[in-house]
C-alpha positions in Angstrom: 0.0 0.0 0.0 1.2 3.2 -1.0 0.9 6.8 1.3 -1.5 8.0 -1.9 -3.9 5.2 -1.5 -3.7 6.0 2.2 -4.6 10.0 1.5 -7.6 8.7 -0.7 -9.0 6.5 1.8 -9.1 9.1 4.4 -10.8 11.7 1.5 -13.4 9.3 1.2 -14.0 9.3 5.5 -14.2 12.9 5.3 -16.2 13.0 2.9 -18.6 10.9 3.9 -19.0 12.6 7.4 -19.3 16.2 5.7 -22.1 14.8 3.2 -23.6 12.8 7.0 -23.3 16.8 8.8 -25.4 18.3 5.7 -27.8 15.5 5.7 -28.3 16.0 9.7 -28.7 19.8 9.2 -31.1 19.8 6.0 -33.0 16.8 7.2 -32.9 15.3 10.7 -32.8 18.8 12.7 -35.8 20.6 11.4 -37.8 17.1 12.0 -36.5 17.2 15.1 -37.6 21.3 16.1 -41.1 20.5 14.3 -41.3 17.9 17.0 -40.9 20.0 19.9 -42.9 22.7 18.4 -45.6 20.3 17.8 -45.6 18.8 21.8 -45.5 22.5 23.1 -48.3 23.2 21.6 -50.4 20.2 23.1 -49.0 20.6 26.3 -50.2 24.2 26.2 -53.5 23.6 25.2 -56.6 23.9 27.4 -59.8 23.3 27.3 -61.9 25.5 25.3 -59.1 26.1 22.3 -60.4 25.6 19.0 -58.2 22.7 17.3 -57.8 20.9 13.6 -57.2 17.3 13.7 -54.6 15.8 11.3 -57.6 14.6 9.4 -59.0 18.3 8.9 -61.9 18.4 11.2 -62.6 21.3 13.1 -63.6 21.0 16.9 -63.2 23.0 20.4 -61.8 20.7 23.4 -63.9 20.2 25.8 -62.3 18.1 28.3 -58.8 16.7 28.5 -56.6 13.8 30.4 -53.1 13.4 29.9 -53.1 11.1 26.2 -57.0 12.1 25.5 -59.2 15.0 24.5 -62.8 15.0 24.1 -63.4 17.3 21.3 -67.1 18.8 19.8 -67.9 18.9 16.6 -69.6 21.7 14.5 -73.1 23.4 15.6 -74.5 20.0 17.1 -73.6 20.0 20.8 -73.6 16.5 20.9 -71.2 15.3 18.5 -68.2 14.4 21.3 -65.8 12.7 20.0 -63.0 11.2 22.6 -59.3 11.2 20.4 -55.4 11.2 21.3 -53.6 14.8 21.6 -51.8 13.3 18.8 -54.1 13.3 16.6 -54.4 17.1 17.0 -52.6 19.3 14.3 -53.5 22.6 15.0 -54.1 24.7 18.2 -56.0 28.4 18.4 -56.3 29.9 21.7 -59.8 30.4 23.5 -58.9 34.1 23.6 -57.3 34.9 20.1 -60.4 34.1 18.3 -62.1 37.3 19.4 -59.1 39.5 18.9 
């Protein structure tokens, strides 16, 4: 083995952990911040927000436990429907509707 076979070798490391740092910051860290975004906004909301599910319903929360909501639907007072927080894609606070 020759010392430029050597030099090429060690290219090709570097090279792959530059092209492994781009691929972190263009892909894995904004995945990442969406994440916490996404679980500071459940754990903010209360009861009485007006939410979207990831299915594009629109409902207010009515009740809440830890992993579950209860959320209406539309005009009809009695359409309750009991779903995860996960489930949830959107939050709009009780009091930011009026303003």
């Amino acid at each position: 083995m020759n010392a430029s076979s050597g030099m090429g070798m060690v290219g090709a490391i570097v090279w792959m952990v530059i092209l492994f740092g781009i691929m972190y910051f263009l892909m894995l860290r904004p995945q990442k911040k969406e994440q916490k975004r996404l679980q500071a906004m459940l754990n903010d909301m209360e009861v009485g927000d007006s939410i979207v599910t990831t299915g594009g319903f629109y409902g207010v929360v009515i009740d809440m436990t830890e992993e579950d909501v209860i959320v209406e639907f539309g005009n009809n007072k009695n359409c309750r429907i009991p779903m995860r927080k996960q489930a949830i894609a959107e939050v709009e606070k009780a009091g930011s509707a009026a303003e």
